[in-house]
N, C-alpha and C positions, 0 to 999 in steps of 0.2 A: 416858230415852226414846231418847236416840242407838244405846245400845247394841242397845235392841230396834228400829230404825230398819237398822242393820247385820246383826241376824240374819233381818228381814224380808227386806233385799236378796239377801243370802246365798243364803236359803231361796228364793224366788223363782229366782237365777240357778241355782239346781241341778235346779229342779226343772223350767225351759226345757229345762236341758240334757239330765235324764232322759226328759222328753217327747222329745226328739229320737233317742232313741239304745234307749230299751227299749220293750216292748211292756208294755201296764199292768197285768199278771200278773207284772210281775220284779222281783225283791226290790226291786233299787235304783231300780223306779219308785215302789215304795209304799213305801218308805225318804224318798224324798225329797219325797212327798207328806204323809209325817205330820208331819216335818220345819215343811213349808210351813203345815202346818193350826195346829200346836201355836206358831209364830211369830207367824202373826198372831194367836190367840189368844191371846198373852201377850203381846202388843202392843193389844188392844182390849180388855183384862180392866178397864181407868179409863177406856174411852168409845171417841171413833173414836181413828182412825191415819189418817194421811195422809201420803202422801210426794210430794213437789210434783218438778218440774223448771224448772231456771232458769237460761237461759244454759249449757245443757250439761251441769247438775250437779244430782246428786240432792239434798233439801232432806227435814229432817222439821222440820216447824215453820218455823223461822228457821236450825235449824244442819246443815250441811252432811254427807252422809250422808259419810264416814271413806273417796277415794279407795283407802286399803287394804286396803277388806274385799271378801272374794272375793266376785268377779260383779260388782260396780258399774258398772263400764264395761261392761257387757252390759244391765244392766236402765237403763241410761243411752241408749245406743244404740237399744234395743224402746220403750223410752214416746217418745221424740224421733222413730226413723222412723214410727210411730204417731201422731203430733201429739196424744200425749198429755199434757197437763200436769200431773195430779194425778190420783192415787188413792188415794180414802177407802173403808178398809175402817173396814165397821159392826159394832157386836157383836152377837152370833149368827152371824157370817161362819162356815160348815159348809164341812168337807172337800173338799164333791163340788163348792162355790164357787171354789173354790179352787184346785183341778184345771181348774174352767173358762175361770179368768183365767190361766193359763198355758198352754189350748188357744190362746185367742183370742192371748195373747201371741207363739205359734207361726207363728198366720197370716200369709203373706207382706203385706207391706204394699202399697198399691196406691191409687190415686185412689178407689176403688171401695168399698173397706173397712169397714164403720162399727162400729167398735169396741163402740159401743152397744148397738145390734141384736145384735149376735152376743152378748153378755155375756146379752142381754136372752132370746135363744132358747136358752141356754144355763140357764135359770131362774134367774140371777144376781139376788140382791135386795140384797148384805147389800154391793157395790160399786158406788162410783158415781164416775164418769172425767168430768173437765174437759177441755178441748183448747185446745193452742197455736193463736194465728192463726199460718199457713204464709207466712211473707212470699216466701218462696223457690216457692211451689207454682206460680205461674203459670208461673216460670221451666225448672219441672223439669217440666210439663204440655207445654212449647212443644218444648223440647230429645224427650219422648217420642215428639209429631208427627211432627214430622221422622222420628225415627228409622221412624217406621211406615213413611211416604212412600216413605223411599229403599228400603225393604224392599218395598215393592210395586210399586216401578219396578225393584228387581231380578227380581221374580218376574214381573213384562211381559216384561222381557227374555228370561228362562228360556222362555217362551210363546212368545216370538216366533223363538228358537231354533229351539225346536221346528219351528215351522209349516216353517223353510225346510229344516231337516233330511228333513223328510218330504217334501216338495219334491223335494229332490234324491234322495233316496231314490227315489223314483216317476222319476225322469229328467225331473223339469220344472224348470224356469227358476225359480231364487230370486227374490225382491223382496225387495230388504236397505232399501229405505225407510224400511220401520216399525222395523229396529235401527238407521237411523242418527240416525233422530230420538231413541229413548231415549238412545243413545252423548253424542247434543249435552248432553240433560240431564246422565246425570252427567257429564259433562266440568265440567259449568256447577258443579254441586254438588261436585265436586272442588276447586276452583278454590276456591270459598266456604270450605270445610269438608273437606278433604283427610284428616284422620284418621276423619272420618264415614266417607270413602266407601271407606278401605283398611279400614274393620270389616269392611263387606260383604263382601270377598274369605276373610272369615274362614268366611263358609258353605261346607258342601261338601255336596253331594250321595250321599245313599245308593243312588241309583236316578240315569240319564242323566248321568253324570258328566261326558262331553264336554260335555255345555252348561254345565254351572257350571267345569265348569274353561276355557273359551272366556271365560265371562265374569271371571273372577280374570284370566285372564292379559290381559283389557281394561283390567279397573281396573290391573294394578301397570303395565304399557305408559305410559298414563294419567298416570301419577305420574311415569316417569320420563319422560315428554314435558313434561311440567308444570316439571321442576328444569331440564330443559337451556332453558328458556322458550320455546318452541317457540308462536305465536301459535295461537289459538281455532283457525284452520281446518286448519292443520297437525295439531293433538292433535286434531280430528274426525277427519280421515283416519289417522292411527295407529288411533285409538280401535277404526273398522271394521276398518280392516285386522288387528289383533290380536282381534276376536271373529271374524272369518273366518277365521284362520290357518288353523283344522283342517275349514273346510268339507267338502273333499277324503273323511272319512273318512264322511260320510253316505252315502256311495255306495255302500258296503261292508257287508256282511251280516255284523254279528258277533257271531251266533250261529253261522257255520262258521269255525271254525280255521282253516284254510287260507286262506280269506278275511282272516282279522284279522290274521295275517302277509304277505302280501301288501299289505294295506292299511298297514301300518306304513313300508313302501318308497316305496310309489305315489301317498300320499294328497297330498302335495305337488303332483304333476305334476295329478293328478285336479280338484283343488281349484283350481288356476290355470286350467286348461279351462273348470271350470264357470264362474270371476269370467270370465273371458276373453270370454263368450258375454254379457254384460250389457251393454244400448248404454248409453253415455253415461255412463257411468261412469268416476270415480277409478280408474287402471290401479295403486296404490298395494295395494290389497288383494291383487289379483292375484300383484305380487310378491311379497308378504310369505310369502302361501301358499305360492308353490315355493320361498321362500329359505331360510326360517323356519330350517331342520335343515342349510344351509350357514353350515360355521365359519371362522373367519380363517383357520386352519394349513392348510386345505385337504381339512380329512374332514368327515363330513357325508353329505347326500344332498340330492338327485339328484348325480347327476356333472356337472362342468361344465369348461370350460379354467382352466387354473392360474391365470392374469390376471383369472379372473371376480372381480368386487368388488362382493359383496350390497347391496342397496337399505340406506340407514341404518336405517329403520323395521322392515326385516327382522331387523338385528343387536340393535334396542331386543325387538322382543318373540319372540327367542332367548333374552333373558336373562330377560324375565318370565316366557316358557314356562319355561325352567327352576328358576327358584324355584319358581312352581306344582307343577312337577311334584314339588321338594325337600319343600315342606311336604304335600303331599297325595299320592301317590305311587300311589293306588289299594290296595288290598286286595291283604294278605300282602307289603307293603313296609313298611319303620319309617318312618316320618315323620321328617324332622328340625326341629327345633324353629328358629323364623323367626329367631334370630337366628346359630345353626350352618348354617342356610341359605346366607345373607348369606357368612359366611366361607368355603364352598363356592363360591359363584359366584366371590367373590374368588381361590381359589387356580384355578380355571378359566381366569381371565382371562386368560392368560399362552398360552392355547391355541385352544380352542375358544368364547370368548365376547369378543367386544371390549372391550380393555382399556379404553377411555375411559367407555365407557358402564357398564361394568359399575361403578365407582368411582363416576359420579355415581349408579347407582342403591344402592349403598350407602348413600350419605352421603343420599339422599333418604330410605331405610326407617329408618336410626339403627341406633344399634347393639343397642337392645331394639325390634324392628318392635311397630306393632301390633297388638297379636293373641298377642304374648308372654307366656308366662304365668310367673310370677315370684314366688318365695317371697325376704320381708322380717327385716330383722335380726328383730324380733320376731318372727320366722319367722310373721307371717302371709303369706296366698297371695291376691296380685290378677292381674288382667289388663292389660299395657300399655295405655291407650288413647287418649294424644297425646305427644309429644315434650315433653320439657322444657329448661329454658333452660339443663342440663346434661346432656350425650349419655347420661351415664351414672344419670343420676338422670332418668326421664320418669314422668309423672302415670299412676297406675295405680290402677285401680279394685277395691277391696281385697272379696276374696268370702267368705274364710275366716279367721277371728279366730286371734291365738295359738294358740288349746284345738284348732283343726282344727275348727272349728264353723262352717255356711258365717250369712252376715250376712246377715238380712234384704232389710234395704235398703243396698246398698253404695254406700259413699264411694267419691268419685275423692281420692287423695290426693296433692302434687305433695311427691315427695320432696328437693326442694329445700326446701321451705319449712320440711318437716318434720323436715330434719333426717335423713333416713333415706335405706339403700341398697339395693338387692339382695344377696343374697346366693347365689341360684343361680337357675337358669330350669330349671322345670321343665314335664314332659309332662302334657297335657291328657287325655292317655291313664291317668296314672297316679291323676288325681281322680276320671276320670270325669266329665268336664266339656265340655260344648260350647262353646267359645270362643265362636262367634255369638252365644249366650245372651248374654254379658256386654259385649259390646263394642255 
């Protein structure tokens, strides 16, 4: 029984994997579907089959399905993130069965799911599926929340952008009101959960780029106001002042060329004008605006006297604008990957970016930031998504299995614990992969 226990898992893990990769016309999908048919059928030829899970580990019967045999850790990984516990195949279990439980196998897993139903609208008779109690669900339902939240308090922001973009666009008077109250939140959620709120800068915009790139360069501002400990009311004031930096360029038409060069000069002095005219207002913005693209060495712009010595807040989100700019660059530039970023601001510092600052915002991002994306000794491929209690080894949320297969439901793994390293950082570009998705 074990060994047909090991050729059911087999058969199953190959036939995931053909579901994933051919169309159901190609040899090797109907290869690994007769495969799969003729397993369990020489597995229920003396009655059922059941293969249970238990603490992580496949079971037939009482004895333990043989970690060696290929696929295990894959049909281990789909019954667990399925809060599957057991499946009884019956005899008579037909082909077209059997393709179904490796559609439904396919399906992304989700609070939502019901493994049942689906077996059951699939004409499925000849299986029938137990389920784990999820002692962890509540946990991983709360951690989801959250993540909605702060994604819909970024998309307020992008809104609220907006409204004053067009604002100034028009030559009317901004009300930065409604951004500085979001700003206090995440400031607030930063502070709580700071690897949450550096996900979010992992979005980018395909369309109005200046506003998600305003906001990226709020949040890593944010972070590095947060490491020099800079009290609540201070990192509220960075906070605006770094989503206004580029207010300046809402004034500018660019859809003319001529405009969008000229805007590239002027948008500083523009933007300081426009904060300038706001009563009662933090003059903190205002700097930041005209200072933002003045450097320590003395290049930059606008022009100023030699002795001029930029607002602190200004030189903090000089260095956020330019990571932003490093890792997201706009269309027909390469991106550089967040941690080649990092080393780029660093060899900067020496120039055009303030030495002091720039070092703590290194040591604040780590040396794999989040948002990093990272193939493992076992050459699977996760996503950085918190610092670990070794710079070089941080928790990383694993998307693509050994075989190149992306995971279901992915684990966060802390490579400390496990023992394991990186072994290179790769392009999100070269998976085809959205970072935001995963972080």
């Amino acid at each position: 029984m074990i060994d047909q226990a090991a050729q059911v898992v087999t058969a199953l893990a190959a036939g995931r994997k053909a579901n994933q990769l051919y169309p159901p016309a190609h040899p090797t999908f109907v290869e690994a579907m007769d495969a799969l048919a003729a397993a369990t059928a020489d597995a229920t030829a003396g009655g059922i089959f059941q293969l249970n899970l238990h603490q992580g580990r496949l079971y037939s019967e009482d004895t333990p399905v043989s970690q060696d045999a290929p696929g295990v850790k894959a049909i281990q990984d789909a019954f667990e993130s399925r809060s599957i516990q057991s499946a009884t195949f019956h005899v008579g279990m037909t082909r077209e069965e059997a393709i179904a439980f490796i559609e439904v196998l396919a399906l992304r897993p989700s609070p939502d799911l019901d493994v049942e139903k689906e077996l059951s609208d699939r004409g499925v008779e000849h299986i029938t599926i137990a389920f784990l109690l999820d002692d962890d669900s509540d946990e991983r339902a709360e951690r989801e929340r959250l993540r909605e939240q702060d994604r819909a308090l970024y998309n307020r922001l992008v809104g609220v952008l907006r409204a004053l973009s067009s604002r100034v666009a028009e030559r009317d008077t901004p009300d930065v009101a409604g951004a500085s109250g979001i700003v206090a939140t995440i400031m607030s959620r930063l502070l709580d959960d700071q690897a949450a709120v550096l996900g979010l800068a992992t979005i980018k915009g395909q369309t109005e780029t200046n506003l998600f790139h305003s906001i990226n360069v709020m949040i890593y501002s944010i972070t590095l106001g947060a490491s020099l400990g800079l009290p609540e009311e201070g990192l509220s004031s960075l906070g605006v002042s770094a989503l206004m930096h580029d207010i300046g360029k809402a004034a500018f038409d660019h859809s003319d060329p001529a405009q969008l060069e000229l805007m590239r000069q002027a948008h500083p002095t523009v933007g300081a004008d426009i904060l300038a005219r706001l009563p009662d207002q933090d003059k903190a913005p205002m700097l930041v605006a005209y200072e933002h693209h003045m450097y320590p060495d003395g290049s930059g712009y606008p022009e100023r006297p030699a002795d001029y010595i930029a607002h602190p807040y200004s030189r903090m989100v000089a260095i956020a604008n330019r990571y932003a700019n490093l890792v997201d660059p706009g269309s027909g530039i390469e991106p550089l990957t967040p941690d080649r970023a990092v080393m780029q601001l660093l060899a900067e510092s020496t120039s055009v970016l303030d030495p002091l600052f720039t070092r703590m915002f290194a040591k604040a991002m780590g040396v794999f930031p989040i948002g990093c994306m990272v193939r493992l000794e076992d050459q699977s491929v996760g996503v950085v998504v918190r610092k670990g209690d070794d710079a070089l080894r941080p928790i990383v949320r694993v998307i693509y299995d050994p075989a190149g297969l992306e995971i279901d439901d992915p684990q966060d793994v802390d490579l400390v614990a496990e023992d394991s390293r990186i072994i290179e950082v790769v392009t999100p570009e070269s998976l085809n992969v959205a970072v935001s998705d995963h972080v």
